[in-house]
Structures are given as structure tokens and as C-alpha cells.
N, C-alpha and C positions, 0 to 999 in steps of 0.2 A: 443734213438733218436726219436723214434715214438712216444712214450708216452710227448715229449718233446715237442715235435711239436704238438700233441691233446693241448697241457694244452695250450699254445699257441693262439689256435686257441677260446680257450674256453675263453681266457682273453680279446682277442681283441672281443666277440663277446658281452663281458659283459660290455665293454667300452661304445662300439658303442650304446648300449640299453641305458646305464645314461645316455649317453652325448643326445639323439635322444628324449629321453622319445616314445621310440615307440615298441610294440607290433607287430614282422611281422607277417603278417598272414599266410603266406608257412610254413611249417616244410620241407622244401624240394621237393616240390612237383609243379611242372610246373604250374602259372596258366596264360589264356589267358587273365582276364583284371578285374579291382578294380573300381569299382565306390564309392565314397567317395565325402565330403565336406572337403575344404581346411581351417584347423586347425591353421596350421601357416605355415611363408612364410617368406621368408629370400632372398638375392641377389640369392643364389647358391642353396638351399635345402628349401623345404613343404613340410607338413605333412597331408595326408588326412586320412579322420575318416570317419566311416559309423554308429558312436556312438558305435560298440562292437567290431572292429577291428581297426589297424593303417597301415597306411605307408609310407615309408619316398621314398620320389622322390628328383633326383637330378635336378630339375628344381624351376624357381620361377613364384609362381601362384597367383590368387590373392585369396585375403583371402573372406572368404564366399561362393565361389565359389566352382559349384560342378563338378567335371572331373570325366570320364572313362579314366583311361591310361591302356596301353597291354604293354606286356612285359614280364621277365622270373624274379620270384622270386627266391633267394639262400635260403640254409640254416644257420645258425647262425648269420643272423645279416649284412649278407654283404650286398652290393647295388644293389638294382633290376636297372638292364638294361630294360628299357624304348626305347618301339619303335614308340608310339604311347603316343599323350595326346590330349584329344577333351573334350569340355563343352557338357554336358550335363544334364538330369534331373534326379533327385535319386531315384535310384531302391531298396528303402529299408524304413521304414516306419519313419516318420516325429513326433516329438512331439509339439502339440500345446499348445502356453500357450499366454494368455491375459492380458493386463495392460497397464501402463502409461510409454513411454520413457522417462526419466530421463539422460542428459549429464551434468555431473556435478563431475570431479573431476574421468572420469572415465565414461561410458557409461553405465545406466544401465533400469530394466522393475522392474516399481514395481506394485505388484499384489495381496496386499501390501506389502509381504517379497521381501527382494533388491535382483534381478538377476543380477549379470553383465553379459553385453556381450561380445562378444568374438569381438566386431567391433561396432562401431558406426553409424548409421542408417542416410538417407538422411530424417529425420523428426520433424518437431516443438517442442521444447521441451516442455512438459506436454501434449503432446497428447496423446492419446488410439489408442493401436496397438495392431492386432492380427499378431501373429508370427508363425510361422513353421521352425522349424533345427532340431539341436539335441543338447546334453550337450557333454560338453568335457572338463574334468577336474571340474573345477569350475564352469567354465562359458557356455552360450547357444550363438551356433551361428543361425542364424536367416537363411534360404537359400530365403523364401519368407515374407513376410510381410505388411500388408495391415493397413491402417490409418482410425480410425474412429472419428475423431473427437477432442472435446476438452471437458472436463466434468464443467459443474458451477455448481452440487453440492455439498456441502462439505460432505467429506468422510474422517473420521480422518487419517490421515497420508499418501494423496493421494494426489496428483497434482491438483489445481482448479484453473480458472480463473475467476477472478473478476475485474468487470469494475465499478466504481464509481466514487463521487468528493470528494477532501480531507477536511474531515472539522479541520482537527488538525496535525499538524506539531510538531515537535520538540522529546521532549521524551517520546509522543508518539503520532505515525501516524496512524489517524481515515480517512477511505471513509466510504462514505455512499453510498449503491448500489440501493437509493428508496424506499426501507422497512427498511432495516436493518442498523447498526453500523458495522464497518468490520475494527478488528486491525489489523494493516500492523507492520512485525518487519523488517523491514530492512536494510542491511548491512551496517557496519562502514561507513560513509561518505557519503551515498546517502538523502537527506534531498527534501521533495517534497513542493510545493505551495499550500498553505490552495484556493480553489476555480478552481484546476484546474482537469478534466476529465483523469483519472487514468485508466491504465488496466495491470493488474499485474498477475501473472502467478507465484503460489509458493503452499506449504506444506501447509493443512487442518489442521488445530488445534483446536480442540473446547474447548475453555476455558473460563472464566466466559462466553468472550465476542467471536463469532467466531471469528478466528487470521487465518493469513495467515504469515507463513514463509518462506522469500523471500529469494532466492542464491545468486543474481548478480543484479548486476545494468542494464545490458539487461534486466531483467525478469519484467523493470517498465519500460510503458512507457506512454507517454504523446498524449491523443484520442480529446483532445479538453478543452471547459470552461464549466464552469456551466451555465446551463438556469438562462438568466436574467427574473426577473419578477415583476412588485411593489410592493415595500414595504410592502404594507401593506394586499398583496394578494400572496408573496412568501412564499413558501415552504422548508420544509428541503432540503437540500442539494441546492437550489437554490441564484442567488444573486440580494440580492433586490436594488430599486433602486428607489430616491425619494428625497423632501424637508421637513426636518424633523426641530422640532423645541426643544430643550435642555429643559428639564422642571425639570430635579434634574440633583446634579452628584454625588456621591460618589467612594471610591476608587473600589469598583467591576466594574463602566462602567457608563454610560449616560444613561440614562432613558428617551424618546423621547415621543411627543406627535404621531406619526407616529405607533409605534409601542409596543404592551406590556412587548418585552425581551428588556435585556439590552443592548447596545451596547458596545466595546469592543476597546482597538486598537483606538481611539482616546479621542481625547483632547479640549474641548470647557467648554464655563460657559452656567451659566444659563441663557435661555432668545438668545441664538445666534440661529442662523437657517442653518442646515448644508445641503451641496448635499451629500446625502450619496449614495455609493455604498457598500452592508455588503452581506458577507454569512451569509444566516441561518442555525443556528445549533439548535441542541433541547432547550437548555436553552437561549442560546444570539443569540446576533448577532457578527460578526467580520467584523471589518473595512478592507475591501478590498483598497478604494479610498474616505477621509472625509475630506471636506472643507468649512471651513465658508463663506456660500455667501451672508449672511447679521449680523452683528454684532448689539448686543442689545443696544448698544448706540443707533443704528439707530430706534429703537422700537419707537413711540409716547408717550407722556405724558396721561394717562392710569385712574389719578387720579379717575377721575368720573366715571371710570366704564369699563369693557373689558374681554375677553371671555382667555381663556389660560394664557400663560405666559404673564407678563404685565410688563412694569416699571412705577413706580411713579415717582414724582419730586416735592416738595415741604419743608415746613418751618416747623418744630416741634414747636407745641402750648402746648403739655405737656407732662409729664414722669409720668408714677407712675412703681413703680416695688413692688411684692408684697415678705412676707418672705418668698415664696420657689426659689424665684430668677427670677421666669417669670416676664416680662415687658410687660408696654402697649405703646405707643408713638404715638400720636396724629398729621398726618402730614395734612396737609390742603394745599389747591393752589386755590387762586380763592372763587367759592362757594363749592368745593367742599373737604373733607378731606377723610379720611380711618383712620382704626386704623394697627396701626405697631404693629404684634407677634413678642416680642422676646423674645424664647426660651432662657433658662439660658446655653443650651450646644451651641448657637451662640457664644457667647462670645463677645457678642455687646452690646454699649450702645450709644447711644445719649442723646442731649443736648439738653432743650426746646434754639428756636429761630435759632436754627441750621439749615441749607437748608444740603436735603439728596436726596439720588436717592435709590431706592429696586429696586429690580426685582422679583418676585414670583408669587402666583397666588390668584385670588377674594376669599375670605369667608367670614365667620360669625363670631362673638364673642360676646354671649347674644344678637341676633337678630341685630347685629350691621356690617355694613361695615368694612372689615377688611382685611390685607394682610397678605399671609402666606410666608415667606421665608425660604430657605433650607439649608445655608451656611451662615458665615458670612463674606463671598466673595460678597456675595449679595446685602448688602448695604454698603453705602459707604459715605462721603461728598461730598456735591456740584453736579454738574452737573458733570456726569462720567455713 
């Protein structure tokens, strides 16, 4: 029966340990009192750790927290009777370790290898914290912790924030922070506004171009607009703003007398005069806000002479087109005539006695008065 009763004792003692995960620290031995950090915490039962010892209290504490409890320890595993539990500071040596908190899917410091912690921290996410606890198990619990900030420069595989304006949207999201181009990858279904003041908070990638990879759609948020500035004295990342006047178009964008990049995102002919509102980007411009506030019908009859884009209006007095297919055409009004270029890739022809309208702009052909046109949208019959 004795022997039945040891094995007994020794099974329930081996229960108690897997079911506990805890190491007592008595072998039988009276002690007056444990200081420890609370490990884990349940309605009925915490476990406090001083990082090389455990023990299991029948009370619930809060987690992170560091207690002296008194009390009388058993041997094998039984329950310490607790007579005494008070908050206090730990009397036993602390490990310090530095990084960026990380909540994301689980709370963790990366430094740059991922720590999780044992509890989640009252702190911005991607800021620089210094920490003091201990480990336990896998994870570190933090007892103090101090905030230092927030890092802007990129450190491969490190938390950074960057604040800039978006110059590209879609599949794929470019801000500009001033100097630089900054790729944003951003989560299924978050899509930003080409000209609006970004400040994003994610993962350091240096790749062709520096990248930032973003967690959540909290980690983007929206700081303001782009400095407006005109047109013709705006900057990257800025949105220009001005009366511009159409002088080619082709399918890449508008080509404006206002500006030497293309413009983007709208729609006019040649010869209209747009209010633009456009971000500038390194290569073009993008139409924020373009609308025509003078249409080149309304242009003057130009015949005799004029500086930019122009329209004519007069009576074709002759044709010649030579064999590589270029044309000449002779329009006249009054005393005054031009000669009409037209390119064979126009795909235009007129008719001597014909009344026409162009739009394009002044030059030469053999020391002669002449109009150059860019489409064969550009001319037309009749008064148009």
C-alpha cells in the first residue's frame, strides 16, 4: 500500500508539471517569498518567472506584472498556499534589448530578427523602443519600456515612415518625399489619390527603387494636398496651375505652350486653351482638374501672320503634291495667303477654290510663309 500510494503521488505530481508548464522552485523546503514577473494569467491560476525559476499561484494577476508573493511552498508539485501578494520591482537582473514594435498579426520588436512578445505594448506602431523583462519560452515580456521615436531612414527590413505626395496610383503606388521616388506596395483594396499628401508607416525594402511594405490600411494615412504652384515654375511632386494653350496632341498626352512635359489625363485639340490644374512628375504632367476655357474656333483669323498656335481661314488658289506624297496648298484671304504643309502621314487633301480652316503654327518653306499642322484633325472645310 505504501509503495502504491508513493507511485500515486509521483503521477499526480507529473500531471500537475504538463498540465502547469512550471518548474517549482522548493524541493520541499519552506520559502518566505518569490519575486517574479507574471508569465501568464488565467481567471483562477498565473504563473511568475524570474527568467530561471517558475511558479504557479492560485490567483489572477495581470500579465507583465511584477509580484513578491509569501507563502509556503510543497514538494512535488502541489499548491503553494499564498498568504501574501504585492506589486513590486524585480530583484533579479533584467535583459535589455532594442528595436521597432511591430502589432501585426501578434505583437512583436524587431531588431531586425522578429521577437514576439509575451503582451502587447501601449505604443505606435513602428516606433523604436527600448525594453527591459526577461524571455520565457519563446517569447520576452517587457516589465519596463521606454519610446524613442519613430525612424525615416530606410533600413532593409525595418519599420520606416515616410511622408510624401502620390504621383502614381494604380499598379503601382509612387510618393515622392522631395528628392526621392518611394514604391508603396499596398494591401488588396487600398488604392490612393495621384496629388494627395501621404504618410505611411511599413517595411524598408531596397529594391531597384526604395519600397515600402505596407500591413493595413491604418498604416496609410492622408496628411494634406500637394503645394500648388504655376505651372510653369512647379516642381516635382507639386500641382501646377495655369492657362495653357494645346499646340500638338498625340496618343502619349498634350503638348502645351505653358510647359515642356507632356500633359496626361485629358482631352482637347489643337489650338484650345485649357485651365489646367496637373501634378508634376518627372516625365509629364497628370491632369488633376482640365477644362477648356477658350475653344480655337474662337482663335482670330491669323492669315497675315501671329505668334503660337494660330488658325487660318481662307480659299485654296492651288495644289501641287510632289511623288513622295508631300503637298503644298495655297490658301490666301484678302492680301494675304500662307502656304499649307501637308504631310503625306496627314492623310489630307484639299481642293484649289475650296474655303478651309487649319490650325497649327507660323514657319518657312524655301524662305516662304507657311503653316505647319500636326493632325489631320486640324484642318478642315469651311469655317469650323
Amino acid at each position: 500500500m505504501v509503495i502504491l500510494r508513493r507511485l500515486q503521488i509521483v503521477l499526480l505530481a507529473l500531471l500537475m508539471v504538463s498540465f502547469a508548464g512550471l518548474y517549482i522552485v522548493s524541493s520541499g523546503s519552506q520559502q518566505d517569498s518569490f519575486v517574479g514577473v507574471c508569465v501568464y494569467s488565467s481567471s483562477s491560476f498565473s504563473v511568475l518567472s524570474n527568467g530561471s525559476a517558475d511558479i504557479g499561484i492560485p490567483e489572477k494577476l495581470e500579465l507583465g506584472g511584477v509580484y513578491r508573493v509569501h507563502g509556503r511552498f510543497y514538494r512535488n508539485g502541489e499548491r503553494m498556499k499564498v498568504t501574501v501578494i504585492e506589486r513590486t520591482s524585480p530583484d533579479f537582473p533584467l535583459k535589455e534589448i532594442e528595436g521597432y514594435y511591430w502589432p501585426s498579426r501578434g505583437c512583436y520588436l524587431l531588431s531586425p530578427e522578429r521577437i514576439r512578445l509575451g503582451y502587447c505594448l501601449n505604443a505606435p506602431k513602428g516606433s523604436r523602443v527600448l525594453l527591459r523583462g526577461i524571455f520565457h519560452g519563446s517569447k520576452f515580456y517587457p516589465v519596463h519600456y521606454t519610446l524613442e521615436g519613430f525612424s525615416m531612414e530606410f533600413k532593409d527590413g525595418l519599420p520606416v515612415v515616410v511622408e510624401g505626395v502620390v504621383l502614381y496610383s494604380g499598379d503601382r503606388t509612387v510618393i515622392w518625399n522631395g528628392s526621392t521616388e518611394i514604391v508603396l506596395y499596398l494591401p488588396y483594396g487600398v488604392h490612393l489619390k495621384p496629388g494627395e499628401r501621404m504618410r505611411v508607416i511599413g517595411i524598408a525594402r531596397r529594391y531597384s527603387k526604395p519600397s515600402v511594405i505596407v500591413d493595413s490600411e491604418g498604416d496609410v494615412k492622408v496628411v494634406g494636398k500637394a503645394k500648388v504652384a504655376p505651372i510653369q515654375s512647379a516642381e516635382i511632386g507639386e500641382i501646377g496651375v495655369g492657362n495653357c494653350t494645346v499646340i500638338s496632341k498625340s496618343r502619349s498626352g498634350l503638348r502645351m505652350d505653358c510647359s515642356d512635359k507632356l500633359l496626361r489625363g485629358a482631352d482637347a485639340r489643337v489650338g484650345d486653351e485649357l485651365g489646367v490644374e496637373a501634378l508634376v512628375r518627372k516625365g509629364s504632367l497628370l491632369c488633376i482638374s482640365c477644362k477648356v476655357i477658350r475653344s480655337r474656333e474662337e482663335l482670330p483669323n491669323s492669315i497675315c501672320g501671329g505668334n503660337g498656335v494660330v488658325r487660318i481661314h481662307g480659299r485654296v488658289e492651288w495644289v501641287k503634291v510632289y511623288k513622295n506624297g508631300f503637298g503644298l496648298a495655297n490658301v490666301s484671304n484678302g492680301e494675304c495667303w500662307v502656304l499649307l504643309k501637308l504631310r503625306k502621314a496627314l492623310n489630307v487633301s484639299v481642293t484649289p477654290d475650296e474655303s478651309i480652316t487649319a490650325y497649327g503654327e507660323f514657319t518657312t518653306y524655301r524662305g516662304l510663309p507657311a503653316l505647319e499642322i500636326r493632325s489631320g484633325e486640324d484642318v478642315c472645310s469651311g469655317k469650323c
